[in-house]
N, C-alpha and C positions, 0 to 999 in steps of 0.2 A: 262541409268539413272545414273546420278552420287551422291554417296552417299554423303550429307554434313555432316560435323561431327559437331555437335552443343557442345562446352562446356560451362557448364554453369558457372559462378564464384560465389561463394559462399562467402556472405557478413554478417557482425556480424546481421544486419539485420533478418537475417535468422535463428537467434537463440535467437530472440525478441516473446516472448508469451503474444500478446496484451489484451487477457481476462487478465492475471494477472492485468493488468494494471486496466480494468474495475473492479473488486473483488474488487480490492484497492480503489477506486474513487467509490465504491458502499458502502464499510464500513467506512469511514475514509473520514473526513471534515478538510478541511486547519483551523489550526489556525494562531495569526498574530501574538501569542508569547510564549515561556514555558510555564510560569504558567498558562493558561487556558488549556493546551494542555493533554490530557489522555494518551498520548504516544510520542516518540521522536524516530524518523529513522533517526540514524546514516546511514551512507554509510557500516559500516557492520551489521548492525543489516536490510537495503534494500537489502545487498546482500542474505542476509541469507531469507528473504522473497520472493525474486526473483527468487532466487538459480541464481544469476548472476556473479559467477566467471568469472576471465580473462582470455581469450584465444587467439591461440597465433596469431588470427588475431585482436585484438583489446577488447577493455571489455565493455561488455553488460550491465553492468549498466549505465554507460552513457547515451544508451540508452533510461533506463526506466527513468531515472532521465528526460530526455527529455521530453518524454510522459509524467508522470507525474506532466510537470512543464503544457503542455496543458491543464490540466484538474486544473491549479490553484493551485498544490502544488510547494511551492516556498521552495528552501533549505536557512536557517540563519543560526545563528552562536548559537550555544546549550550554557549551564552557562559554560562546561567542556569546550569551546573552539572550537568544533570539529563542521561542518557541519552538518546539521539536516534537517528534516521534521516535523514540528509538528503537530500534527493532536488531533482529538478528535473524536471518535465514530459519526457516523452516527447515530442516536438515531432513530428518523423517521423510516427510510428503515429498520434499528436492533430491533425496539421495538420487537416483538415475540423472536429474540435471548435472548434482556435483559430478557423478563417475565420468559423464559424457566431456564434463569441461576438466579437470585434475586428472580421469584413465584410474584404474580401478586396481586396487592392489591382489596379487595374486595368491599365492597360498605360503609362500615364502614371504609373506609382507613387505615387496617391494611393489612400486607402481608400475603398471605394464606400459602408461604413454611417457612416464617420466620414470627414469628408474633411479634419477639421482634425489628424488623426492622422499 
């Protein structure tokens, strides 16, 4: 018998964590400009969400930025100039996060954690 020796090459690929990508596309809805936008992803503010630093086989955010673009997040140009993602909460799929963090309005439509709300 002769033994093969299988090496495998290891690709930036390989250090792509595609649930992240879903989290993201499960909280967070593309907008089509700033101002309606709840949030703004810079490239370091998706690194620092990714945790997608450079390595010294190429850099993983590229990557997700790919992925991301699949699921309809498009990067523009932020008011500061800088590449973005703008997004706004998933409200739908979040409603139980928002009631748990704002308290839920009751049937007199006041808020039960906040009633001056």
């Amino acid at each position: 018998m002769e033994e093969q020796n299988e090496s495998k090459s290891v690709s930036i690929s390989d250090f792509i964590i595609t649930q992240k990508v879903d989290a993201f596309h499960n909280t967070y809805v593309n907008t089509e400009d700033e101002s309606t936008a709840d949030n703004v992803f810079t490239d370091s503010k998706l690194r620092k969400y990714f945790h997608a630093y450079p390595l010294s086989m190429g850099d993983p955010l590229a990557e997700y930025i790919n992925l991301l673009g699949n699921h309809g997040f498009k990067m523009q140009t932020s008011i500061t100039g800088e590449p973005a993602i703008f997004v706004r909460l998933n409200r739908v799929k979040n409603n139980f996060a928002l009631e748990d963090a704002f308290g839920k309005e009751n049937e007199e439509g006041q808020n039960e954690r906040h009633p001056s709300l």
